[in-house]
mmCIF file of the N, C-alpha and C atoms, coordinates in Angstrom:
data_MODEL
# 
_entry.id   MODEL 
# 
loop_
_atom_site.group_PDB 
_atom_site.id 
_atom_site.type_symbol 
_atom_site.label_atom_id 
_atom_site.label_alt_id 
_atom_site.label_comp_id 
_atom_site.label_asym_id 
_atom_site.label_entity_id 
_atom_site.label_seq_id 
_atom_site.pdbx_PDB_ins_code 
_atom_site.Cartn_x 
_atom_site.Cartn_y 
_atom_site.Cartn_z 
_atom_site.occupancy 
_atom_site.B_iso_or_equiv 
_atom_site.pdbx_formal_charge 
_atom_site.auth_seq_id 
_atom_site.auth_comp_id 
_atom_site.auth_asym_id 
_atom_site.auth_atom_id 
_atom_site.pdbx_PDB_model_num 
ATOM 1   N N  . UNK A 1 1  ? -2.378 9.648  -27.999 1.00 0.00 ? 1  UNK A N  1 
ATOM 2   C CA . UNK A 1 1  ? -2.913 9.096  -26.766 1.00 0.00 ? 1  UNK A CA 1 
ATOM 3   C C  . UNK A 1 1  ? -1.809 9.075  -25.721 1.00 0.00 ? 1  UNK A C  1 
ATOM 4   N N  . UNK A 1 2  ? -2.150 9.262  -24.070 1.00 0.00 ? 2  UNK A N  1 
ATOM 5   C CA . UNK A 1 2  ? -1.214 9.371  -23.515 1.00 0.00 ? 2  UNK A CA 1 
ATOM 6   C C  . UNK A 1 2  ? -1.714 8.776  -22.513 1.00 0.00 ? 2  UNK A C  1 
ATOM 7   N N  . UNK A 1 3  ? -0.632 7.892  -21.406 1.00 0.00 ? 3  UNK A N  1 
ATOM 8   C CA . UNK A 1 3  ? -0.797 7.083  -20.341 1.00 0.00 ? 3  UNK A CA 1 
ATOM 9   C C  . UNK A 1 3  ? -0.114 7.905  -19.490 1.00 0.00 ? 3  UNK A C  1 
ATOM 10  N N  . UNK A 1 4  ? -0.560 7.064  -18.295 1.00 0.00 ? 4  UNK A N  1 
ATOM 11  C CA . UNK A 1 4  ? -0.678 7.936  -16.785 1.00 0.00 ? 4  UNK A CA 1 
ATOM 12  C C  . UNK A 1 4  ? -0.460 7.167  -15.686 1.00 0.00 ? 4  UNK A C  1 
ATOM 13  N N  . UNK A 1 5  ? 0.842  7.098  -14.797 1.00 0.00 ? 5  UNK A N  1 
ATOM 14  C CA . UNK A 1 5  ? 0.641  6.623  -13.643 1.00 0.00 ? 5  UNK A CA 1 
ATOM 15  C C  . UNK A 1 5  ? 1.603  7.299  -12.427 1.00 0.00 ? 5  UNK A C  1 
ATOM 16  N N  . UNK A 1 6  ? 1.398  6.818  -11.188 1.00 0.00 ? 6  UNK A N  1 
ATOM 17  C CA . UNK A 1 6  ? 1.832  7.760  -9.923  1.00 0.00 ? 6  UNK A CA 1 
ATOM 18  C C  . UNK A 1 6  ? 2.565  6.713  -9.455  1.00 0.00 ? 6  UNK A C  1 
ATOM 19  N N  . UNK A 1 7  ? 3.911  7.628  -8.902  1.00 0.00 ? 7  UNK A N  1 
ATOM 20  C CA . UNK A 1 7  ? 4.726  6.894  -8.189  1.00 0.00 ? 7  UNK A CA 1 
ATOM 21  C C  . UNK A 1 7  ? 5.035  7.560  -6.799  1.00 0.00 ? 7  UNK A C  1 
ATOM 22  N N  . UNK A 1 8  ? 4.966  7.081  -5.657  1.00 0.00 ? 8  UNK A N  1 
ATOM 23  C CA . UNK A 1 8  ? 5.028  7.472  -4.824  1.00 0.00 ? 8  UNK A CA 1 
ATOM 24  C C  . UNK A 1 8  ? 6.764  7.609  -3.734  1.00 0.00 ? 8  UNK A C  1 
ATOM 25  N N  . UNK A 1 9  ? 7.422  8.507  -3.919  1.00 0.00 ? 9  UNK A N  1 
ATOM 26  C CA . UNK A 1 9  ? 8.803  7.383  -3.505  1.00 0.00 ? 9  UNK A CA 1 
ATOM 27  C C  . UNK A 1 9  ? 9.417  9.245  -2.801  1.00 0.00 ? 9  UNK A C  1 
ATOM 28  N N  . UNK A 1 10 ? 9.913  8.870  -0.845  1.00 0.00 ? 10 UNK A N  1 
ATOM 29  C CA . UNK A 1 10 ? 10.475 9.804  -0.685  1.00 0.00 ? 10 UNK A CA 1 
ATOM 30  C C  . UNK A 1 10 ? 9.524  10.892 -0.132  1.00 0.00 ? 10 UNK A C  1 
ATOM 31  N N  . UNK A 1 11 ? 8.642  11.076 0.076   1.00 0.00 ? 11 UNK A N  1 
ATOM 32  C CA . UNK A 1 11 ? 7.477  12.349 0.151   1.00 0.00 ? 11 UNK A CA 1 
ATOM 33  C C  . UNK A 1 11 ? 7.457  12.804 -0.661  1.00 0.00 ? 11 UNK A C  1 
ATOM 34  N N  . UNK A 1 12 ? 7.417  12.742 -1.971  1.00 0.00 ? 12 UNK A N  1 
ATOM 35  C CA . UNK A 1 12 ? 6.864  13.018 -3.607  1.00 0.00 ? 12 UNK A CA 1 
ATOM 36  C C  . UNK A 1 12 ? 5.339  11.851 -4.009  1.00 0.00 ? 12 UNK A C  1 
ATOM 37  N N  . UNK A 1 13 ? 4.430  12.827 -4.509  1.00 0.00 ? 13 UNK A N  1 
ATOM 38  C CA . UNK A 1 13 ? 3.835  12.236 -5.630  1.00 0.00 ? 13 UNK A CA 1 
ATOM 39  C C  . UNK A 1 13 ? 5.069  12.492 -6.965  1.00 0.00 ? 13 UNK A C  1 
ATOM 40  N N  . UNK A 1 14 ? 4.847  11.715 -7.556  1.00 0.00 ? 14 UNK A N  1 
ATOM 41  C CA . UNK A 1 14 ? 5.734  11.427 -9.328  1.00 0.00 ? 14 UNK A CA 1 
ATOM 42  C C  . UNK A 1 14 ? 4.420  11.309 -10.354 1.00 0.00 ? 14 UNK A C  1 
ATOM 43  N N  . UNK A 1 15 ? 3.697  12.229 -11.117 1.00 0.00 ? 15 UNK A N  1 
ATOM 44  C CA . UNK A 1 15 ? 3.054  11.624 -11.810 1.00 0.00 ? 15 UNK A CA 1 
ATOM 45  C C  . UNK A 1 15 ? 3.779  11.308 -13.312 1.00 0.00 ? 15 UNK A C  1 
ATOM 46  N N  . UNK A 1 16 ? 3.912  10.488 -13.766 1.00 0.00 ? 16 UNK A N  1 
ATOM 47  C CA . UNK A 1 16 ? 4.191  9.950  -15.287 1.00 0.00 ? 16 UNK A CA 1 
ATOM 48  C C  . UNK A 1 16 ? 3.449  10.293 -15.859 1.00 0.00 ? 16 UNK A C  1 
ATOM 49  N N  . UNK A 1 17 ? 3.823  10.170 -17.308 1.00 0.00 ? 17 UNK A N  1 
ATOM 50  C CA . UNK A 1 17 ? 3.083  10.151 -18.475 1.00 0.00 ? 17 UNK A CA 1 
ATOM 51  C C  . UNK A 1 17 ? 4.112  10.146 -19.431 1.00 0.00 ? 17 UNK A C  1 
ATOM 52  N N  . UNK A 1 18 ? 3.526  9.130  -20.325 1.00 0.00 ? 18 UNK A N  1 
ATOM 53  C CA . UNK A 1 18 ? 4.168  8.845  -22.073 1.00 0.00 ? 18 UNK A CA 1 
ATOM 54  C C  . UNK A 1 18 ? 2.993  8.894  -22.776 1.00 0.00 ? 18 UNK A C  1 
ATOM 55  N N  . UNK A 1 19 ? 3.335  9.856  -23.844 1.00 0.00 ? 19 UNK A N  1 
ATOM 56  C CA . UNK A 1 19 ? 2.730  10.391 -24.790 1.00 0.00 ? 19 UNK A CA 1 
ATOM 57  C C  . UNK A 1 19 ? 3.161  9.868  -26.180 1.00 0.00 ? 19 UNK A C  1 
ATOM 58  N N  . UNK A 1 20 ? 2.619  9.473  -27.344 1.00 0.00 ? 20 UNK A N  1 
ATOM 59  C CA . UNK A 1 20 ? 3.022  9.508  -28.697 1.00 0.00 ? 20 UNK A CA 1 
ATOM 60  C C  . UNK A 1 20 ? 3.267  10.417 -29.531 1.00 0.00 ? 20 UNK A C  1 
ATOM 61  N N  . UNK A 1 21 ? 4.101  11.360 -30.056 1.00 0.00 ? 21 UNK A N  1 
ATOM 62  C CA . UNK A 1 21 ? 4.128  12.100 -30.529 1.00 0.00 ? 21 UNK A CA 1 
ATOM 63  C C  . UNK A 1 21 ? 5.639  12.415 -31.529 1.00 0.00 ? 21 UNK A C  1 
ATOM 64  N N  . UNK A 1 22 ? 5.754  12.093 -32.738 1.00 0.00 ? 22 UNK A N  1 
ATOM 65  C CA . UNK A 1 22 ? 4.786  12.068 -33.670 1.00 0.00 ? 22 UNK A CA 1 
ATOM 66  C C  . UNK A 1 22 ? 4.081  10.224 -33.854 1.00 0.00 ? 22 UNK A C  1 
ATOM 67  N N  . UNK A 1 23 ? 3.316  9.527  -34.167 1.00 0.00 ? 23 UNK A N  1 
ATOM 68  C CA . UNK A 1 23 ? 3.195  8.439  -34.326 1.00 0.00 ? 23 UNK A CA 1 
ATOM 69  C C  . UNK A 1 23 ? 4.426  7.430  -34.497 1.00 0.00 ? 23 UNK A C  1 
ATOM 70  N N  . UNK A 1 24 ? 4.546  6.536  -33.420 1.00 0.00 ? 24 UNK A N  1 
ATOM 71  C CA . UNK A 1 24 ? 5.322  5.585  -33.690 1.00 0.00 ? 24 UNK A CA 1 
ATOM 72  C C  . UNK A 1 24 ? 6.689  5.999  -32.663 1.00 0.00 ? 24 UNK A C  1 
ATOM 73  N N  . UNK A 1 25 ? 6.910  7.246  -32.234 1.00 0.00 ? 25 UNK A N  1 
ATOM 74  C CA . UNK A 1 25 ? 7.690  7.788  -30.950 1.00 0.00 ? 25 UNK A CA 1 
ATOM 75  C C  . UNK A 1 25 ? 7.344  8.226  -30.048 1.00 0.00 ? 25 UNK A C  1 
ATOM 76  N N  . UNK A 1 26 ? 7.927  7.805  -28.864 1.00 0.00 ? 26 UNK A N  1 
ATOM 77  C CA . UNK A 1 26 ? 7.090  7.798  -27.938 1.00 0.00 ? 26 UNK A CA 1 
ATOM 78  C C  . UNK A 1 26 ? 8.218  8.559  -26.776 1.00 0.00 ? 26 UNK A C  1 
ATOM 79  N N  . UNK A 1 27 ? 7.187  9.626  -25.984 1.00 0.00 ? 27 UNK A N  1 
ATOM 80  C CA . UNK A 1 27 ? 8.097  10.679 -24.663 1.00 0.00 ? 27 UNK A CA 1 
ATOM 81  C C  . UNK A 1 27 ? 7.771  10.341 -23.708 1.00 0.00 ? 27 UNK A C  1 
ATOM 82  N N  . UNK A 1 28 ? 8.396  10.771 -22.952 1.00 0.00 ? 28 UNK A N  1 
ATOM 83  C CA . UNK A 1 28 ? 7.870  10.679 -21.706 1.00 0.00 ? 28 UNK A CA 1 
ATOM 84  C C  . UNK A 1 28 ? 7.842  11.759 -20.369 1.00 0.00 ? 28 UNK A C  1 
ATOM 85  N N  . UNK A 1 29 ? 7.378  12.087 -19.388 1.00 0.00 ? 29 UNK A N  1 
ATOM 86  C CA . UNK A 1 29 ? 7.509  13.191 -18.578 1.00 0.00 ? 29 UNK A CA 1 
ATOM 87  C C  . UNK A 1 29 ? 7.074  13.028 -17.440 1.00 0.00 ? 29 UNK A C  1 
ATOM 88  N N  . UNK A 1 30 ? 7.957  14.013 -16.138 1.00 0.00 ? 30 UNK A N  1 
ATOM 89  C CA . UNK A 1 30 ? 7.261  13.310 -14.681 1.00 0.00 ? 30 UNK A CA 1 
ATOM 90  C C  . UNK A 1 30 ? 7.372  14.817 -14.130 1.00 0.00 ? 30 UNK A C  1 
ATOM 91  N N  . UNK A 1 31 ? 6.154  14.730 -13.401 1.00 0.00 ? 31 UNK A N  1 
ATOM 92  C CA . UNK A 1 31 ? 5.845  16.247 -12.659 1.00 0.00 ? 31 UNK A CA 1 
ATOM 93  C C  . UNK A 1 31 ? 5.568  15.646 -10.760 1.00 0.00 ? 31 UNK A C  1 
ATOM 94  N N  . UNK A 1 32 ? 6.252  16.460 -10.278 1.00 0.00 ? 32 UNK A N  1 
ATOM 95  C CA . UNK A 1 32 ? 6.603  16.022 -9.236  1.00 0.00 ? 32 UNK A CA 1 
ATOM 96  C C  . UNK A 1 32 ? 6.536  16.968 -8.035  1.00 0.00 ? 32 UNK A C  1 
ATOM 97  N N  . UNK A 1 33 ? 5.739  16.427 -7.347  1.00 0.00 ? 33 UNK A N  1 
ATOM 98  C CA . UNK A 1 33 ? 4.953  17.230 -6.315  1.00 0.00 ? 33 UNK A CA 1 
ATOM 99  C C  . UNK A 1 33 ? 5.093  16.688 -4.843  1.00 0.00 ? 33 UNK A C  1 
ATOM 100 N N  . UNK A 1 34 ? 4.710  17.898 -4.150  1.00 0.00 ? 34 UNK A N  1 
ATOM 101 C CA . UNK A 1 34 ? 5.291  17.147 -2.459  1.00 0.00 ? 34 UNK A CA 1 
ATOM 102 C C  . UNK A 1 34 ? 4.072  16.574 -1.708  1.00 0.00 ? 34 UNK A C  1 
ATOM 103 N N  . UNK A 1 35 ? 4.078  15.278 -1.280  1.00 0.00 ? 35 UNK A N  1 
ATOM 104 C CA . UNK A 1 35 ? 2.787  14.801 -0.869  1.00 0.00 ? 35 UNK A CA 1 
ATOM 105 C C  . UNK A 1 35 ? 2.543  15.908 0.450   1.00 0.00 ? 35 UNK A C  1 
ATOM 106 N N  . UNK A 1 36 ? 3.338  16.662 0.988   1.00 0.00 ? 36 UNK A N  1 
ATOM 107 C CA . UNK A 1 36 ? 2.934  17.086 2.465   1.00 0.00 ? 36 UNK A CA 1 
ATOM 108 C C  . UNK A 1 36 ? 1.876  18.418 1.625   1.00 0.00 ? 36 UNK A C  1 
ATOM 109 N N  . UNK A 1 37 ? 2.524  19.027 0.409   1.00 0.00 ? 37 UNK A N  1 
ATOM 110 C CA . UNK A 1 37 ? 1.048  20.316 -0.390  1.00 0.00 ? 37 UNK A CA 1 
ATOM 111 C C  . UNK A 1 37 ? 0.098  19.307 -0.556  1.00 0.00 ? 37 UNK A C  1 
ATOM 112 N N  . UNK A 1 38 ? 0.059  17.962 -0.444  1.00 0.00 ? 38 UNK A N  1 
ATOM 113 C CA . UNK A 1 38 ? -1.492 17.484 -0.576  1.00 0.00 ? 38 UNK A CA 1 
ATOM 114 C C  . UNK A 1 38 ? -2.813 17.911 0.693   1.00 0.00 ? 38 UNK A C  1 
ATOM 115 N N  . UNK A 1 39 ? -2.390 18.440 1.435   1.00 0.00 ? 39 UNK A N  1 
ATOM 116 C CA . UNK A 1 39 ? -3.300 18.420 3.175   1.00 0.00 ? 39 UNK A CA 1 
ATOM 117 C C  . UNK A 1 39 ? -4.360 18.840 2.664   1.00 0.00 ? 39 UNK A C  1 
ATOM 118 N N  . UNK A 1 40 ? -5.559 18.298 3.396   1.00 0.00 ? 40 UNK A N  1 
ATOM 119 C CA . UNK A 1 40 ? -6.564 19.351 3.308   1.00 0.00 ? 40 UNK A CA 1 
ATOM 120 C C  . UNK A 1 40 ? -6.719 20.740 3.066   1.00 0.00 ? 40 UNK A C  1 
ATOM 121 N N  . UNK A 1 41 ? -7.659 21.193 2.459   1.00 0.00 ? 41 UNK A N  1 
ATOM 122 C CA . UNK A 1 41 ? -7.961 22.651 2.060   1.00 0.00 ? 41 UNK A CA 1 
ATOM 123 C C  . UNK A 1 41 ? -6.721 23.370 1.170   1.00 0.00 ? 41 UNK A C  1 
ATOM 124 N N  . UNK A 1 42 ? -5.919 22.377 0.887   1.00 0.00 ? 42 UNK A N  1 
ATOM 125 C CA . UNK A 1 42 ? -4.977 23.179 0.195   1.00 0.00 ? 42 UNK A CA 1 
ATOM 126 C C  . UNK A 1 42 ? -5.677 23.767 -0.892  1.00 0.00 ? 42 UNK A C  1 
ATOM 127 N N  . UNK A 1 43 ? -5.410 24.606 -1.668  1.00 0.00 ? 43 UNK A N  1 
ATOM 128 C CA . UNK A 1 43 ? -5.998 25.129 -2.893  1.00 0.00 ? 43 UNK A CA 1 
ATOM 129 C C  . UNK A 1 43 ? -4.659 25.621 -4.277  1.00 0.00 ? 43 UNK A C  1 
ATOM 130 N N  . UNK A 1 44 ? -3.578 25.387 -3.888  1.00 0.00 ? 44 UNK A N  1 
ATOM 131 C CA . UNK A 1 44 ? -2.175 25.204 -4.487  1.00 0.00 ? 44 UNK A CA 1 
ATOM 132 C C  . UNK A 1 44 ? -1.720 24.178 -4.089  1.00 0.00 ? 44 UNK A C  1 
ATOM 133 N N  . UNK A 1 45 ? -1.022 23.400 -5.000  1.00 0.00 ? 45 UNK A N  1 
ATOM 134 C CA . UNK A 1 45 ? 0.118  22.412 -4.624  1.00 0.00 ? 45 UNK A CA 1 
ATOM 135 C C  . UNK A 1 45 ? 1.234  23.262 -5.490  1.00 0.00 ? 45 UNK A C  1 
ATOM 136 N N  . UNK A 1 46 ? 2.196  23.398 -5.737  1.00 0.00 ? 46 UNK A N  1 
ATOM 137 C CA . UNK A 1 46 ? 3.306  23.757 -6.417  1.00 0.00 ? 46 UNK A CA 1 
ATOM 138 C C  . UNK A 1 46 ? 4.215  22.123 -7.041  1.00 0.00 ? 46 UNK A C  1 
ATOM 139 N N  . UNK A 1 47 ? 4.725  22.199 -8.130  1.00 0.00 ? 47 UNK A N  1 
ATOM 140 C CA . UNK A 1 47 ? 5.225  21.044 -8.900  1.00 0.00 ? 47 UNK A CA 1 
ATOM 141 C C  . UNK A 1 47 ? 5.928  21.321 -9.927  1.00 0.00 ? 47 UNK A C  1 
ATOM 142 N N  . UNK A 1 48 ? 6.693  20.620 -10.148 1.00 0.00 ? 48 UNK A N  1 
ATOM 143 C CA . UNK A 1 48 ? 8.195  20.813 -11.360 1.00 0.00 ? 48 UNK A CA 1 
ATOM 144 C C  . UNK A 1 48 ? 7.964  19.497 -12.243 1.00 0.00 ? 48 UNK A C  1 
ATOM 145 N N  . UNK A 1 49 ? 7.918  19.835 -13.230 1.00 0.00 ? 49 UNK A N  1 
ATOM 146 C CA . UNK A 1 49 ? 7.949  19.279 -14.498 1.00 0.00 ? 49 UNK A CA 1 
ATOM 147 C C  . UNK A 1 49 ? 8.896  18.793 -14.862 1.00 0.00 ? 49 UNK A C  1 
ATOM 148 N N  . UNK A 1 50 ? 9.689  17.567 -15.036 1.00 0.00 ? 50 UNK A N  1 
ATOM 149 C CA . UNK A 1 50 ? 10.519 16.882 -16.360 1.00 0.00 ? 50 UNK A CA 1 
ATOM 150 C C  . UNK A 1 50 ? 10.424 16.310 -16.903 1.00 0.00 ? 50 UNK A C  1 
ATOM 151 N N  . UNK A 1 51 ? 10.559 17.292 -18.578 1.00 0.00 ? 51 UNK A N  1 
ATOM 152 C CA . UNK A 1 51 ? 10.419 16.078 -19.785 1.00 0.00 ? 51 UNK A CA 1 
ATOM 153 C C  . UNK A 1 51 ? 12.093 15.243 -20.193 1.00 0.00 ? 51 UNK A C  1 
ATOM 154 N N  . UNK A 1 52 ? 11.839 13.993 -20.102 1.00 0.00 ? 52 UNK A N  1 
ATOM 155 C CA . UNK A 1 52 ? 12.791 13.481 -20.254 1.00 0.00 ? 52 UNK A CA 1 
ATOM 156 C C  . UNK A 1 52 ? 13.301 13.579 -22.120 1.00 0.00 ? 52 UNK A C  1 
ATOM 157 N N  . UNK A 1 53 ? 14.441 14.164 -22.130 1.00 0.00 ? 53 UNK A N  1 
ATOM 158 C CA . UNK A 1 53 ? 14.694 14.306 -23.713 1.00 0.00 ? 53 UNK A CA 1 
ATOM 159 C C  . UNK A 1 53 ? 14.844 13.011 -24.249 1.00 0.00 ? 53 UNK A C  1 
ATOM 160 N N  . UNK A 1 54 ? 14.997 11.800 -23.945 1.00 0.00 ? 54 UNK A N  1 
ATOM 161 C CA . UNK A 1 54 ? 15.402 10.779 -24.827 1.00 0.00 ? 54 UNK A CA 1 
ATOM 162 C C  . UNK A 1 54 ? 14.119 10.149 -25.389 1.00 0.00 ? 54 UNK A C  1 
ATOM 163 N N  . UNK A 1 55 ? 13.793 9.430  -26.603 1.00 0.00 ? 55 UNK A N  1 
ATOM 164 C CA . UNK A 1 55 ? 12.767 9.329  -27.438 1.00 0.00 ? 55 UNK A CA 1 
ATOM 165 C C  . UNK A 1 55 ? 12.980 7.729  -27.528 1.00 0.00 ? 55 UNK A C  1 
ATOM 166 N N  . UNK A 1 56 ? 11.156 6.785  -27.336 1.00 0.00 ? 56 UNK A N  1 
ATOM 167 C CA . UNK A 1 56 ? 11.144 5.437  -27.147 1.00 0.00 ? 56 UNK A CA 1 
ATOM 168 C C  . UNK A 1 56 ? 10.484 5.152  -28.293 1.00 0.00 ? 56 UNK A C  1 
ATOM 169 N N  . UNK A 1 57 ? 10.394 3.762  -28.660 1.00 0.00 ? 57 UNK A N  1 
ATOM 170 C CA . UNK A 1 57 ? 9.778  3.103  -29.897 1.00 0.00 ? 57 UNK A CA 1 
ATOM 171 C C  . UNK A 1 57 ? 8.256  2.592  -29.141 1.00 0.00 ? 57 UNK A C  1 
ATOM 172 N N  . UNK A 1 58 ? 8.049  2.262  -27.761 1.00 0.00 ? 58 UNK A N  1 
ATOM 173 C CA . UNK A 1 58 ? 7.114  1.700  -27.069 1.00 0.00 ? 58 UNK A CA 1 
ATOM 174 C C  . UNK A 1 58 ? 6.698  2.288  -25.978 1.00 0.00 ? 58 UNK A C  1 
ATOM 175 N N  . UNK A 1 59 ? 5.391  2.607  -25.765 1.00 0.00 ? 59 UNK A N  1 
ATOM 176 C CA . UNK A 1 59 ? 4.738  3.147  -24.765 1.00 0.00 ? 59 UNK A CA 1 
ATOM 177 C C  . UNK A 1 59 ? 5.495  2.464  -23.736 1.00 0.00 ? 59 UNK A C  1 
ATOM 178 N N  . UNK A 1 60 ? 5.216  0.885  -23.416 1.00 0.00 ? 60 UNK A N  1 
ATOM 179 C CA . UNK A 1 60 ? 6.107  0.403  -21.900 1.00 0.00 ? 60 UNK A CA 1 
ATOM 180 C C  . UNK A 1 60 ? 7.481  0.852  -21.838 1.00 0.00 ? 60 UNK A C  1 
ATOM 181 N N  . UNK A 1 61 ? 8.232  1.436  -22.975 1.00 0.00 ? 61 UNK A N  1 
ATOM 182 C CA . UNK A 1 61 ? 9.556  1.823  -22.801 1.00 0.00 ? 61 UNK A CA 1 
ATOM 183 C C  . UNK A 1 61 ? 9.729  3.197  -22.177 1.00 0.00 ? 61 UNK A C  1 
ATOM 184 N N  . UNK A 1 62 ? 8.463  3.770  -22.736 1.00 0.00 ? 62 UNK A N  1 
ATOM 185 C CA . UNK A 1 62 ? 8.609  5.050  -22.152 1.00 0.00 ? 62 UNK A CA 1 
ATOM 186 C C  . UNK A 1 62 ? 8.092  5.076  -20.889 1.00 0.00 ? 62 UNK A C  1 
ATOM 187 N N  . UNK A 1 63 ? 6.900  4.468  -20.653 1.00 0.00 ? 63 UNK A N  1 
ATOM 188 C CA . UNK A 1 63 ? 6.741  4.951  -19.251 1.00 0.00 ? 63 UNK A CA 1 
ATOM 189 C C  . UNK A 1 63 ? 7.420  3.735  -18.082 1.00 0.00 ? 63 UNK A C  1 
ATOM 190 N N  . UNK A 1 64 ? 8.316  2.847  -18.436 1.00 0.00 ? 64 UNK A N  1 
ATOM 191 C CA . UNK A 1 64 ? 9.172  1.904  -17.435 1.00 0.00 ? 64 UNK A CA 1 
ATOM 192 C C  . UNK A 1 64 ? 10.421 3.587  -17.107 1.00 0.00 ? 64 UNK A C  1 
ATOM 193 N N  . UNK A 1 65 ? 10.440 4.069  -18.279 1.00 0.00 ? 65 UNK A N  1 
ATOM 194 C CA . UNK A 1 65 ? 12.060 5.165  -18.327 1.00 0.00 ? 65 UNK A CA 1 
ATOM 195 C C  . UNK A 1 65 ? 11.699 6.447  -17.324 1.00 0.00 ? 65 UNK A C  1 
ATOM 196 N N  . UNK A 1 66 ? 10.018 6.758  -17.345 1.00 0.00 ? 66 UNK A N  1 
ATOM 197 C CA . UNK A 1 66 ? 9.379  7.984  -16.490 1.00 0.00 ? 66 UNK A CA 1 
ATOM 198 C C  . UNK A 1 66 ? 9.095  7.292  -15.416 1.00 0.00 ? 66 UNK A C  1 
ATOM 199 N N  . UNK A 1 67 ? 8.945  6.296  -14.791 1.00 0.00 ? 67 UNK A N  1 
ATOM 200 C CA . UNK A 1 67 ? 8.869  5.312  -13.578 1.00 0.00 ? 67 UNK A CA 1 
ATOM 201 C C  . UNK A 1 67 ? 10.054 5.582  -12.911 1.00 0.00 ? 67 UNK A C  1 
ATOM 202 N N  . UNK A 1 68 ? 11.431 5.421  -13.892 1.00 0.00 ? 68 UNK A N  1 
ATOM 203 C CA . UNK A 1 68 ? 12.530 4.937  -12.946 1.00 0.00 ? 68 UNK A CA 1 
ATOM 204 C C  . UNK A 1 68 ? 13.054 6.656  -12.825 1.00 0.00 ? 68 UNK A C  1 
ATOM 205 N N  . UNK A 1 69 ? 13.196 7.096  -13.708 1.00 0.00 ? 69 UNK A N  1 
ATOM 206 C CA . UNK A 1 69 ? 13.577 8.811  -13.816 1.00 0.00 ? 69 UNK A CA 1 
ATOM 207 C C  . UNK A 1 69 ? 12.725 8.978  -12.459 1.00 0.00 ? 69 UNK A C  1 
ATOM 208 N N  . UNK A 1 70 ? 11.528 9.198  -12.079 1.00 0.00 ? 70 UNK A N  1 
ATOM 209 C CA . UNK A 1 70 ? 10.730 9.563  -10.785 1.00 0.00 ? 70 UNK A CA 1 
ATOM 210 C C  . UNK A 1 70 ? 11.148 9.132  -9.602  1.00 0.00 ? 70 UNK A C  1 
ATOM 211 N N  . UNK A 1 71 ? 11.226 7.759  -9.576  1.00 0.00 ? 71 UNK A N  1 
ATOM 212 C CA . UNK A 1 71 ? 12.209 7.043  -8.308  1.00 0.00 ? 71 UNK A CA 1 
ATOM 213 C C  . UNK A 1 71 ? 13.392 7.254  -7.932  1.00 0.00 ? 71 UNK A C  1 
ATOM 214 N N  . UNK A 1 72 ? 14.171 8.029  -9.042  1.00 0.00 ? 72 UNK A N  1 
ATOM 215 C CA . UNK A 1 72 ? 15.466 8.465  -8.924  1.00 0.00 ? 72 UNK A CA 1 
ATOM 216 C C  . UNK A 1 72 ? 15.882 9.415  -8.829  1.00 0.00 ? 72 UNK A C  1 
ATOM 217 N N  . UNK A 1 73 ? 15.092 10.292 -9.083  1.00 0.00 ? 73 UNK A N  1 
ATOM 218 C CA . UNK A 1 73 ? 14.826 11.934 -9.072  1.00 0.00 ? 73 UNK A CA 1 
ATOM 219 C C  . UNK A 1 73 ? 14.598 11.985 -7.573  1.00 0.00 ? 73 UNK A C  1 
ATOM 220 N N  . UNK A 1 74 ? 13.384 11.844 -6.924  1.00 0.00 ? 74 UNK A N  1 
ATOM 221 C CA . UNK A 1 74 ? 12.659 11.864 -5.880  1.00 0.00 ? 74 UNK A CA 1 
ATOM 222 C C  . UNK A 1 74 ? 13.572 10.936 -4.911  1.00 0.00 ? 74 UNK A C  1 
ATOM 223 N N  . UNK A 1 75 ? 14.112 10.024 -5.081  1.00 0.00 ? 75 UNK A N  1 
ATOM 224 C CA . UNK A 1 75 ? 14.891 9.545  -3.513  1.00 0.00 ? 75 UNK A CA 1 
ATOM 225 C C  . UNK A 1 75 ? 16.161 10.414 -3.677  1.00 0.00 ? 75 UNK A C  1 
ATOM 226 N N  . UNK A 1 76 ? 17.085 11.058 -4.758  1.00 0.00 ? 76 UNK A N  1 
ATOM 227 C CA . UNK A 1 76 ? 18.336 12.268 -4.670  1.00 0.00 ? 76 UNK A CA 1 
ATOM 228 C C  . UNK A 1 76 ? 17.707 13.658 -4.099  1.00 0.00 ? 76 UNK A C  1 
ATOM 229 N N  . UNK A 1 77 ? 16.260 13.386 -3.821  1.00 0.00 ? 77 UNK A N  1 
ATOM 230 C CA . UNK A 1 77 ? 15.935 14.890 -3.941  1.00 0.00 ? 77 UNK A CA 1 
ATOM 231 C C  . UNK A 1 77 ? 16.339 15.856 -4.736  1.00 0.00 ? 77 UNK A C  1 
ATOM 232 N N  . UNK A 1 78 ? 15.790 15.466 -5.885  1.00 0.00 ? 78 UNK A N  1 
ATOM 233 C CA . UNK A 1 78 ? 16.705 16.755 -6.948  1.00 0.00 ? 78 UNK A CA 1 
ATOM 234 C C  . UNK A 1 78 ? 15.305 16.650 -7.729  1.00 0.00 ? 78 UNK A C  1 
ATOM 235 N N  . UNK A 1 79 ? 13.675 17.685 -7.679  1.00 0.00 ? 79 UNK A N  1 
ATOM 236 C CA . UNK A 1 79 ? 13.700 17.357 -8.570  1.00 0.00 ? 79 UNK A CA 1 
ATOM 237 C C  . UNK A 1 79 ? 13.270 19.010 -8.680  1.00 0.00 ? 79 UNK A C  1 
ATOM 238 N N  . UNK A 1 80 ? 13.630 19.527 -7.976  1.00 0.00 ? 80 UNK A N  1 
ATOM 239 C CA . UNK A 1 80 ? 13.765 20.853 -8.085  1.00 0.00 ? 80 UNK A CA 1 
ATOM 240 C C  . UNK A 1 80 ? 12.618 22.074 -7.730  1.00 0.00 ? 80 UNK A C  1 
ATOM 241 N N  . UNK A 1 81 ? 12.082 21.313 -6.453  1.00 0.00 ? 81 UNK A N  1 
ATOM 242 C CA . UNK A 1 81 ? 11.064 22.131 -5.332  1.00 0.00 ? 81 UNK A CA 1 
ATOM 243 C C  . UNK A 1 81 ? 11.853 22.325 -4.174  1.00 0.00 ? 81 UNK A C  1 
# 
């Protein structure tokens, strides 16, 4: 099962997600997109993916770690668009 939330920080959408995989460890990952490809009629947005390599015991651990990775990524501008 995997959770889902958006962070907004910088002119980035951040979407999160922590996933379980294998049972009982938990990942996490943030794909990160430019709110200005949101406009109308767009039919592409373009977005960069990072899975964060470090591995959590708790869903809130993982996605507090893909929260702050997004906020921190996205205000250095680094997340590689």
């Amino acid at each position: 099962m995997s959770e889902h939330a958006v962070v907004d920080e910088n002119g980035y959408r951040c979407f999160c997600e922590a996933y379980e995989e294998p049972p009982g460890v938990w990942r996490a990952l943030v794909r990160f997109e430019r709110k200005r490809d949101h406009a109308a009629m767009q039919t592409h947005i373009p977005g960069m993916t990072h899975k964060i390599d470090e591995t959590f015991a708790t869903h809130h651990e993982a996605m507090g770690a893909a929260k702050a990775y997004a906020r921190y990524k996205a205000s250095q501008d680094e997340t590689g668009l």
